[in-house]
C-alpha positions in Angstrom: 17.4 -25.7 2.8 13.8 -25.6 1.2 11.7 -22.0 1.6 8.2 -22.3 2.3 5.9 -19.2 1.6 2.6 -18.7 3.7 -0.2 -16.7 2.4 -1.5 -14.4 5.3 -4.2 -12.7 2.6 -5.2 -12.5 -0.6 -3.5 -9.4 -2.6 -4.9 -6.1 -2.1 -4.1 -4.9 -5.6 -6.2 -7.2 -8.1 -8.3 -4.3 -9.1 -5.8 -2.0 -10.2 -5.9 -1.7 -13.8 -2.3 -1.3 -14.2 1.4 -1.2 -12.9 4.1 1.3 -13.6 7.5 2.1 -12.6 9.1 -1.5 -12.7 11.0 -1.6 -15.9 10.2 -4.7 -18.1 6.5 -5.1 -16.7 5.4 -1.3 -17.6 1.4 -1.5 -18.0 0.9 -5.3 -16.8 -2.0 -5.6 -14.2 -1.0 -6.6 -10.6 -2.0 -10.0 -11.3 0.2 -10.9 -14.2 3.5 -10.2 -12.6 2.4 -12.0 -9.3 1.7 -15.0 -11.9 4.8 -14.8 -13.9 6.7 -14.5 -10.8 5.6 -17.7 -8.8 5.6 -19.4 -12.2 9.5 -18.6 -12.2 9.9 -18.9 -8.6 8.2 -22.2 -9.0 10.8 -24.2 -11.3 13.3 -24.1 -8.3 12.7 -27.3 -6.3 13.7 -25.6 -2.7 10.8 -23.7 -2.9 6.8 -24.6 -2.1 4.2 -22.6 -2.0 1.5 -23.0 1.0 -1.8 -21.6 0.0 -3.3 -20.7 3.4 -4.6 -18.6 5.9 -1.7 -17.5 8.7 -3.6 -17.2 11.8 -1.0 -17.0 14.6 3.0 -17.3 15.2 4.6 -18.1 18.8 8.2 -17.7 19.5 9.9 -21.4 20.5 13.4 -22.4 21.5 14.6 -23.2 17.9 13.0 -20.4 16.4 9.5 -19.2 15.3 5.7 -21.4 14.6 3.3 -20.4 12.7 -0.4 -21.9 13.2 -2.9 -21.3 9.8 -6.6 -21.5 9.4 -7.2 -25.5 9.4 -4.6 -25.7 12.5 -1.4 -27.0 10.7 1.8 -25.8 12.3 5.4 -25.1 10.1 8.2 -24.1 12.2 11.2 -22.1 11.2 14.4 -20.3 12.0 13.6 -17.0 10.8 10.6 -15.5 9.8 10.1 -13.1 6.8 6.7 -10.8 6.8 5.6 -9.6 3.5 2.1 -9.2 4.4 1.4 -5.6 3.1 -1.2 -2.9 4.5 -4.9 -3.0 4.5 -6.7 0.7 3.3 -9.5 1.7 5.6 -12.1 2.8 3.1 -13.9 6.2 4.2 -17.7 5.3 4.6 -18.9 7.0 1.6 -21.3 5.2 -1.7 -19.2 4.8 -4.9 -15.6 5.3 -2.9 -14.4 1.4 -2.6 -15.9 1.0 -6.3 -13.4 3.7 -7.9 -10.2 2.9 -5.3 -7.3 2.2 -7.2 -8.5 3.0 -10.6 -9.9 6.4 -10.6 -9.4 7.1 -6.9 -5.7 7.0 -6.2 -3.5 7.0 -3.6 0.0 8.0 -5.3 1.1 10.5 -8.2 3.8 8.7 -9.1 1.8 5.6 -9.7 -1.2 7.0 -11.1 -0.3 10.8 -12.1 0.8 10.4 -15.7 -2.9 8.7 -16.7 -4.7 11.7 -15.2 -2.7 14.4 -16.3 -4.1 17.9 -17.6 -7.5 16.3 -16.0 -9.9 17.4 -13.8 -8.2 16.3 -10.0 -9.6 16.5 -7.0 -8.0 16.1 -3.7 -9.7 14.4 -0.7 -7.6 14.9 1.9 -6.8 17.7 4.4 -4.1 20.0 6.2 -0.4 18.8 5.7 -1.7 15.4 3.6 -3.6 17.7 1.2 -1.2 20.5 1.0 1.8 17.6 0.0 0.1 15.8 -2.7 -0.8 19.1 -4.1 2.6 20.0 -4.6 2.9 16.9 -6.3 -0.1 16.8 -8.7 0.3 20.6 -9.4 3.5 19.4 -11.5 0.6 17.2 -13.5 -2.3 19.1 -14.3 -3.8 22.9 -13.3 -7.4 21.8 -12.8 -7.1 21.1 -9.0 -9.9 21.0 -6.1 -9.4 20.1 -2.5 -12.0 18.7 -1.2 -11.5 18.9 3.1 -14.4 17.2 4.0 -14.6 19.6 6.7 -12.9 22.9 7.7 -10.0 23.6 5.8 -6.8 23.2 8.1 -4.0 24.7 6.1 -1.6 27.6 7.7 -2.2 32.2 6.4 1.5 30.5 4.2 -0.4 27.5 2.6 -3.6 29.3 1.5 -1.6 31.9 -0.1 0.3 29.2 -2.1 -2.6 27.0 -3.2 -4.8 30.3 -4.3 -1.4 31.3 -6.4 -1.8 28.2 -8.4 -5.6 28.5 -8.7 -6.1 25.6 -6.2 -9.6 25.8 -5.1 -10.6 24.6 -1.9 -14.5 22.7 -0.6 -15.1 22.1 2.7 -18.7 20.4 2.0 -18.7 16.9 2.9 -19.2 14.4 0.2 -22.5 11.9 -0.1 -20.9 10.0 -2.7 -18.5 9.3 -5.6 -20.4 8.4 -8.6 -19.0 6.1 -11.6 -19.0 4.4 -13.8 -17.3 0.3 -13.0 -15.0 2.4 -11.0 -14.6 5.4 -13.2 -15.5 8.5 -11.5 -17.7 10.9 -12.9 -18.9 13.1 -10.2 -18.6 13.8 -6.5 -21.4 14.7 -4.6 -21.9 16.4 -1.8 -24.3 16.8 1.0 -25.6 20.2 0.4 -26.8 17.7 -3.1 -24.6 19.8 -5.2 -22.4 17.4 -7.7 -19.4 18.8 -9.0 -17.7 16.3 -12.4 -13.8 14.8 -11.8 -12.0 12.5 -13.7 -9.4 11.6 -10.6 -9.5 11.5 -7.4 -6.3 11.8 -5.1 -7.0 10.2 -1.2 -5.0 10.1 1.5 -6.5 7.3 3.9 -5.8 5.5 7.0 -4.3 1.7 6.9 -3.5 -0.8 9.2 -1.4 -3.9 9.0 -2.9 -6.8 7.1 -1.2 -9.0 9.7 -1.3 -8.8 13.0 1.0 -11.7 13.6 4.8 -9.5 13.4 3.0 -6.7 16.3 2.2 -10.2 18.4 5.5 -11.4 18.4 6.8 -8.3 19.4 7.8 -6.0 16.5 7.9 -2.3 16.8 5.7 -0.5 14.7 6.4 3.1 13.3 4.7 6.4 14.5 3.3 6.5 10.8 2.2 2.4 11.3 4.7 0.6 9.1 6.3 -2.2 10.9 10.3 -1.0 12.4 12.9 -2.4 9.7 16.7 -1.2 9.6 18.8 -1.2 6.8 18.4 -4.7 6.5 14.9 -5.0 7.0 15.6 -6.4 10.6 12.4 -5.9 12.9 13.0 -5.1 16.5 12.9 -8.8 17.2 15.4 -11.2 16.1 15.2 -13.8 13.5 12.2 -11.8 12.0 12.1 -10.0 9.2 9.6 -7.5 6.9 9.8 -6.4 3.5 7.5 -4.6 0.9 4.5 -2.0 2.1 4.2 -3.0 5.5 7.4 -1.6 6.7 8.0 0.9 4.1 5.9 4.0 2.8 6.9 3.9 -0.9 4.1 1.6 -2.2 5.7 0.5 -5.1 6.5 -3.1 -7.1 10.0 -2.0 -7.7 10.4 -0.8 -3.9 8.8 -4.2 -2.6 11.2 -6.8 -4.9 14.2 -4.2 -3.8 13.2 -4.7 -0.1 12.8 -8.7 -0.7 15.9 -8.9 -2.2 18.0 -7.4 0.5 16.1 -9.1 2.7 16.5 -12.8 1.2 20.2 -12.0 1.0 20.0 -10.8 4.6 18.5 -14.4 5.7 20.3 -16.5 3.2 23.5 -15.2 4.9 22.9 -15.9 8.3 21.5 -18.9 7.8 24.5 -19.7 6.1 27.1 -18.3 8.8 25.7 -19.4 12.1 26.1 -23.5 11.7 29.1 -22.8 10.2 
């Protein structure tokens, strides 16, 4: 039973620097672990790589099609998405330029680099108030920046001006740096204030619209509706990695994939027998 794998878009991680917390490849950029592994997926001769653009997928009698860029169809039984999320940059000079090295999205990706650093915080209300909890833990030099009127509860004031969390609401003009390193932020009132790191929390949207067309549930938070075996709401289909799961993480992506090729391999396996 040969496994074809279809190539919705191109990763969204080749600029990160580096990858932590997935023991053996500690430090290695995005790119050499996606190398290594489709070199060692490669060897096995029921598997083929497609290099393509997935455009559309219909439901059929037999199972699922899938129609690419240049109009070839491949049919299938089951359909796995691993398609990931696509960040919706905030409109501001020098932001998309320092996302994912010095503007980050996660502590425990990122945190241990930027410890006992300047940090700010771009990001408001509960999302702000979270990740300051978080990067509290890493450093003491920490500025929210709210882009906007602060929107934190009497409780959550008193907590961040405890731990000498300070709090702008100018909005920012842009993130200067230097080939992605950030040096300062300014802001409209043409004030610049100098950061090493930059925590955002920013909107997404699925990279693939293809699972919400054939009829898969999406979360309240936008992540596509898995169970415990990273069943979608429609059957025979199947997610895995960041699109259905909020912990952005290698080590939480090949854990999903894993369950989820066991998942398939099995009933593949038990229905035609």
């Amino acid at each position: 039973m040969s496994q074809l794998a279809l190539s919705p878009f191109l990763a969204k991680n080749t600029r990160t620097p580096h990858s932590h917390n997935f023991l053996t490849h500690d430090g290695k950029t995005p790119q050499e672990i996606s190398v290594l592994a489709k070199q060692q997926v490669e060897k096995y001769e029921t598997v083929k790589f497609y290099n393509g653009l997935a455009m559309s997928g219909t439901k059929t009698e037999k199972g699922f099609e899938i129609t690419t860029g240049t109009k070839e169809k491949f049919t299938a039984k089951k359909l796995i998405f691993a398609t990931g999320i696509k960040d919706i940059m905030p409109d501001i000079k020098g932001f998309s330029e320092c996302w994912g090295i010095s503007i980050i999205h996660c502590p425990y990706c990122h945190g241990y680099e930027y410890r006992n650093q300047n940090t700010a915080i771009l990001a408001n209300g509960a999302k702000a108030f979270h990740l300051a909890t978080l990067v509290n833990n890493l450093t003491d030099n920490i500025t929210i920046l709210t882009t906007g009127k602060a929107d934190f509860s009497s409780e959550q004031f008193d907590k961040l001006n405890k731990h000498g969390i300070k709090i702008i609401e100018t909005k920012i003009s842009e993130f200067e740096n230097e080939n992605g390193h950030l040096r300062n932020v300014v802001f409209d009132d043409s004030t610049k204030i100098s950061f090493d790191a930059a925590y955002a929390a920013i909107p997404f949207i699925q990279h693939s619209d293809i699972p919400v067309s054939l009829g898969c549930k999406l979360s309240e938070l936008g992540y596509i509706h898995v169970d415990d075996f990273q069943k979608t709401t429609i059957q025979g289909i199947y997610a895995c990695g960041d699109n259905s799961n909020m912990m952005r993480s290698i080590a939480n992506a090949v854990y999903s994939g894993n369950v989820t090729g066991a998942v398939v391999n099995g009933e593949l396996s038990n229905e035609p027998f």
